[in-house]
N, C-alpha and C positions, 0 to 999 in steps of 0.2 A: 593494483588498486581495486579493479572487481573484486578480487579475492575478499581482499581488506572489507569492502562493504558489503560482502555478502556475511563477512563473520560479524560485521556491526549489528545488519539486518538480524542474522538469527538470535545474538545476545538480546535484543532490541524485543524481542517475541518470549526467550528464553525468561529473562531475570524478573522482567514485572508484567504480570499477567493475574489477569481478576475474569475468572469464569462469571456468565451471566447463564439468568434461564431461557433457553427458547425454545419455539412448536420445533425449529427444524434445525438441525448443526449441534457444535455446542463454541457458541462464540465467546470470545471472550475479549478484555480489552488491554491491549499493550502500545508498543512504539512501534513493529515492524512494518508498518504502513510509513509512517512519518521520516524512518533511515532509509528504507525504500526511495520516497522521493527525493530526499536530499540527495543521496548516492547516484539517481537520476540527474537530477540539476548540474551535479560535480563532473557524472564521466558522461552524459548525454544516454542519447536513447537506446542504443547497442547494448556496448557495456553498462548501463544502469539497468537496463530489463534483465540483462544475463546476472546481474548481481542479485536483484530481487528474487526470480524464479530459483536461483539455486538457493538465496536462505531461506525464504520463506517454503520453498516444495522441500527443503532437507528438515527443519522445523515440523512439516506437517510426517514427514516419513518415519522421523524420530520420536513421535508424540502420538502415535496412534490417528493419524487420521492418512494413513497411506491410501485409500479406498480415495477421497478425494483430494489428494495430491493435487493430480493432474489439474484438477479446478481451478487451486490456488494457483499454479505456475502461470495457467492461460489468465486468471484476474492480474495479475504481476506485471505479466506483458503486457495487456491493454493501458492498466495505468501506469507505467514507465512510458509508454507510448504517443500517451496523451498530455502527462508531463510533459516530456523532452518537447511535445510539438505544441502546447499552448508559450511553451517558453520560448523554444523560435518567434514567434508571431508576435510576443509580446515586446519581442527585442530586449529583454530585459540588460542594463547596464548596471554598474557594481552601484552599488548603495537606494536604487530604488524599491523600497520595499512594499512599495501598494502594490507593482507588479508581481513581486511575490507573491502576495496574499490571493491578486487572482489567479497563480499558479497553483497556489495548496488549494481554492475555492472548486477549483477544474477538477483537482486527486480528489476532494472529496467527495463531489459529484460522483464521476463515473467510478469510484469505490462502492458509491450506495446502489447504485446501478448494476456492478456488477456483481456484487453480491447478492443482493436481488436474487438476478439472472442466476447465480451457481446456486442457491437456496433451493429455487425452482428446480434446478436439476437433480440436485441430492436429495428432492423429495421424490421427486419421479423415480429415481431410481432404486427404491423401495416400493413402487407399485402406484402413487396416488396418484389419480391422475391431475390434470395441469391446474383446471381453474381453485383448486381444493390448495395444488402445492402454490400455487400464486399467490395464494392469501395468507399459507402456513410461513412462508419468505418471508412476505412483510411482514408479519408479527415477528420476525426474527432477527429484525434491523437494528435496534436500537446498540446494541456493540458495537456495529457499523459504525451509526450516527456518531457516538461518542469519540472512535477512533477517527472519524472524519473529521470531529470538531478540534481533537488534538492537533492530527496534522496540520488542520489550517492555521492552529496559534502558533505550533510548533517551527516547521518548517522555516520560515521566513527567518525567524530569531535564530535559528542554528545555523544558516546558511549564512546569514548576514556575520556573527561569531566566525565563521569559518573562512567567508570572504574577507574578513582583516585579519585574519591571523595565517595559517595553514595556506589558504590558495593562493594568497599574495605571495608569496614563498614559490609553489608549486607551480604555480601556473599553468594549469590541469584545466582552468573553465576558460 
């Protein structure tokens, strides 16, 4: 089932993707954040992290951004991490969907957050130094933001589809 959502993840990144302009990266906006956390939600924070870091770090390996792979796989695991564990806390049970929504509200937090943080790094590692790439980062969020806002509409709607059909079946969550 990892397997399986690591191939959702990278098709998810893969099929629809819209390059934006920015100071630092080159972002752009797709799903692979939003199969990410669902994939989390499904197998929990183990296997949902390990699902994420292999599509999304095999996606960045494949597509020319091997130089910061490593970034993306480390952003992956934090937000699977934070997933799986705002969803412990929230105790979520089958059909409450507000808790959902503060579950995708947490991914997209620390998405914008850690992207940010990897911005900042991927400028540095060209030579500028911090307070210059801190600021080149933020100017480079808005992909972030949009992909953050997907997931938060997204998520909850695919899980809930997925909770009456597929895991009711499965009984994998």
């Amino acid at each position: 089932m990892a397997g399986l959502c690591a191939a959702i993840i990278f098709i998810g990144i893969s099929l629809f993707r819209i390059n934006l302009p920015a100071v630092v990266g080159k972002p752009f906006i797709h799903f692979g954040n939003t199969f990410a956390v669902v994939g989390t939600l499904i197998l929990g924070g183990r296997y949902g992290s390990g699902a994420a870091m292999i599509g999304l770090g095999l996606f960045d390996i494949l597509n020319g951004y091997a130089a910061t792979a490593w970034l993306t796989i480390i952003e992956a695991l934090v937000l699977c991490l934070v997933v799986a564990g705002v969803f412990r806390v929230v105790q979520y049970r089958p059909g409450q969907i507000k808790k959902l929504y503060l579950v995708s509200a947490a991914a997209g937090l620390i998405k914008l957050v850690t992207s940010w943080m990897t911005g900042i790094v991927e400028s540095m590692m060209v030579g500028t130094n911090f307070f210059v790439a801190a600021v080149n980062s933020f100017l480079s969020l808005p992909a972030t933001a949009i992909n953050s806002v997907a997931t938060f509409i997204l998520v909850p709607i695919v899980y809930i589809a997925l909770e009456k059909t597929i895991l009711r079946r499965v009984h994998l969550n």
